[in-house]
N, C-alpha and C positions, 0 to 999 in steps of 0.2 A: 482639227488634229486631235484635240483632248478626248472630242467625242468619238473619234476613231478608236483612242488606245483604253476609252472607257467599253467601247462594246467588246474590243479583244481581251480585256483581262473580264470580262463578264462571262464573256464565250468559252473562258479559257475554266472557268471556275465551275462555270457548268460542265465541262466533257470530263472535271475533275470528280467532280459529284458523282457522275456517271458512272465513271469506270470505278469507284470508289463500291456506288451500288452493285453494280453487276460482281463485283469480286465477292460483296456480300452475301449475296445471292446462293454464288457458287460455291463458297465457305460454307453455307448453312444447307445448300441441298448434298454437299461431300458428306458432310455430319449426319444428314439423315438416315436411321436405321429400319430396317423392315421390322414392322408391326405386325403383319399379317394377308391374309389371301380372300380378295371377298369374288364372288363368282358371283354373275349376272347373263341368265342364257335369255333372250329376247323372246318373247313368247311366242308361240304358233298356235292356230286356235286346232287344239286335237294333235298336235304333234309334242311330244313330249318325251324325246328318244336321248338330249342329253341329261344328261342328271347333273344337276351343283355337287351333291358328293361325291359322285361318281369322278370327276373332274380333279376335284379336292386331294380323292384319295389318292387318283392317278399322278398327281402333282407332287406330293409329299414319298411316294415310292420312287419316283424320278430323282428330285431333289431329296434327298435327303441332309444336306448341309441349309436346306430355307429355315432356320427358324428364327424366331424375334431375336433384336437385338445383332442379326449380321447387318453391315451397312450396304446402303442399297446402289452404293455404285459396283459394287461386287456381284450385284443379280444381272445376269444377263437378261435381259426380258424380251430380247430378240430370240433368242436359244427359246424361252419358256413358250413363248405365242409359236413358235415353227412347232414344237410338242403338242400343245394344244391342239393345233388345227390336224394334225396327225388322227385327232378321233374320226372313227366313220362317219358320222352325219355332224359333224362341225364344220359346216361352210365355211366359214369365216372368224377370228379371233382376234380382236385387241386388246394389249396387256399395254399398262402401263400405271406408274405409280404415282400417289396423291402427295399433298403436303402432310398429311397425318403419317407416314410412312408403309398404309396400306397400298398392295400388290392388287389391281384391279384387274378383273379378266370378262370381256362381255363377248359374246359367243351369238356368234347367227347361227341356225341350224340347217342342215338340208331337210327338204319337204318333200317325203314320200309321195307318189301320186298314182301308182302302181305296183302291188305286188305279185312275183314269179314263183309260183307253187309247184313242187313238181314231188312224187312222194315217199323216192327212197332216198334225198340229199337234202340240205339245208333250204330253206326257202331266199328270198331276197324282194332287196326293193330297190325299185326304178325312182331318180328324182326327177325336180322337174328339170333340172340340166339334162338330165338323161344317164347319169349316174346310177353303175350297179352296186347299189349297197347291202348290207347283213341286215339279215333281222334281230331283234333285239331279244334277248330271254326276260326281259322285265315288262316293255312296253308294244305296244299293236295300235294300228290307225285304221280304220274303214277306208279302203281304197279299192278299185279295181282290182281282181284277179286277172290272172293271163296263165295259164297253163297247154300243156302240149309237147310237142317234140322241139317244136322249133322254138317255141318259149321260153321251154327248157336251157335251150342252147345259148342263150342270151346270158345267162350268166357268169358263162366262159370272158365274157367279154368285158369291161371294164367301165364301158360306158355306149351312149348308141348312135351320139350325134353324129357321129364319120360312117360308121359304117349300116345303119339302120332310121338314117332321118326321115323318111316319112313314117316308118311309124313309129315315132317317137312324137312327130306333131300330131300322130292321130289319138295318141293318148293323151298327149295333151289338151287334146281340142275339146275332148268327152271329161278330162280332170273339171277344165276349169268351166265349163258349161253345167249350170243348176242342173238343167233338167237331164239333159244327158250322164251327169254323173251319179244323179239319182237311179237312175231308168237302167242303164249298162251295166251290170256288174261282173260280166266276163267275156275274157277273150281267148275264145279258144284256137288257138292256133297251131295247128301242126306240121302247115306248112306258110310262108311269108304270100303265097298268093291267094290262101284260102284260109283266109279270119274268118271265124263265124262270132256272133255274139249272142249271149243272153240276158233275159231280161228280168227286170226286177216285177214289171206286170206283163203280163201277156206268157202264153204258153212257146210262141211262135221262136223258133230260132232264126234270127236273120245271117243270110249268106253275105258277107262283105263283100268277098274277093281280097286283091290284096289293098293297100294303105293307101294308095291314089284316088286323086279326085274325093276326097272324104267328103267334103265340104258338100258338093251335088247327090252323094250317095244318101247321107243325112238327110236331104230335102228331099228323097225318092221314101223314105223311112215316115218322115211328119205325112206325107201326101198317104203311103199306108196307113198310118195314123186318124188321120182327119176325114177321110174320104173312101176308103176301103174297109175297115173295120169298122164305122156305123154302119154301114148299108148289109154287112155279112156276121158280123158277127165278132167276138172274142174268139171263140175254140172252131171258127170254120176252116183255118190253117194252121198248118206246123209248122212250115219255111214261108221265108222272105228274100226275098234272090234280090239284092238290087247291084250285082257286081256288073250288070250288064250294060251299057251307058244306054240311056233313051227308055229303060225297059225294067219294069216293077214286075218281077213273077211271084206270086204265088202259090203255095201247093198245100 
């Protein structure tokens, strides 16, 4: 019995401690003031579209009430991270505040993977979600071009996974392929069934057709490659037709 009412006033002295701490806790995180904004955007190798200060400045024009010494249960930092992610190529943003009482903000970026050139309007870029983004007046990536009528027209749009999914995997499939992203460096497209592309060697302009079967069209392309261009030549063609299933023309 004794050792019954010794484990309960034991047990009882600890849930006292407890909530003794947690009150502590929440006493000294109430007290805590904001110190300041530190910005951490995640690196991409060659993409470099948000800027720390650019972020900074845009933060401090929004808020204008953030400065040191407001207490930090008055920052909304759910309100601040929906702001953030507001930028065009901010994928993603987590805000949230330290025990020092700085204001942290780390930022994933979108990753251009294609740009839509066209020559009397703004230009734009495609990410790899398939997102139509602005280009940036500070910074530029090397990526695929895609110009034309129909290329064009993509801009209108806001993104391509619903309404433009194969080719949106067909850029993708040339983004994230070495050699192919090397090799590709436009698509010219005027109409969605007649891609043509050009290339970084070779004079030849290959005829795609449209976004289908990519995957088989590609291995009609290395067989040009491998097998047809030793035996004739570099400059013995201009075109390369492989939209045709079964059938590699050249002209």
């Amino acid at each position: 019995m004794k050792t019954n009412l010794k484990k309960s006033i034991g047990f009882g002295l600890l849930l006292l401690i407890l909530v003794a701490f947690i009150g502590f806790v929440e006493k000294r995180h109430s007290e805590r003031t904001f110190a300041g904004i530190e910005v951490l955007v995640k690196g991409v190798a060659d993409v470099y579209f948000v800027d720390e200060k650019e972020i900074l400045t845009s933060i401090e024009a929004e808020f204008p009430l953030l400065k040191p010494g407001v207490a930090l249960s008055e920052i909304n930092l759910n309100h601040l991270e929906k702001k953030v992610e507001k930028q065009p190529f901010v994928k993603n943003a987590e805000v949230f505040s330290d025990q020092k009482g700085n204001v942290r903000i780390e930022i994933e970026q979108h990753v251009p993977m294609a740009r839509i050139v066209r020559p009397r309007a703004a230009d734009g870029y495609i990410s790899k979600e398939g997102l139509i983004l602005p280009t940036s007046p500070t910074y530029t990536t090397r990526v695929i071009v895609l110009h034309g009528r129909f290329a064009e027209s993509l801009l209108d749009q806001k993104e391509l996974i619903e309404e433009n999914p194969e080719l949106l995997s067909l850029i993708r499939y040339i983004h994230e392929d070495e050699f192919w992203n090397a090799q590709i460096t436009e698509l010219e497209i005027d109409k969605l069934t007649d891609i043509k592309m050009h290339q970084q060697v070779g004079r030849q302009v290959i005829e795609f057709g449209d976004a289908s079967d990519f995957i088989e069209k590609f291995k009609k392309i290395n067989l040009f490659y491998e097998e047809i261009l030793p035996a004739k030549g570099w400059n013995a063609y201009d075109k390369v037709n492989v939209k045709y299933k079964g059938q590699i023309v050249c002209e």
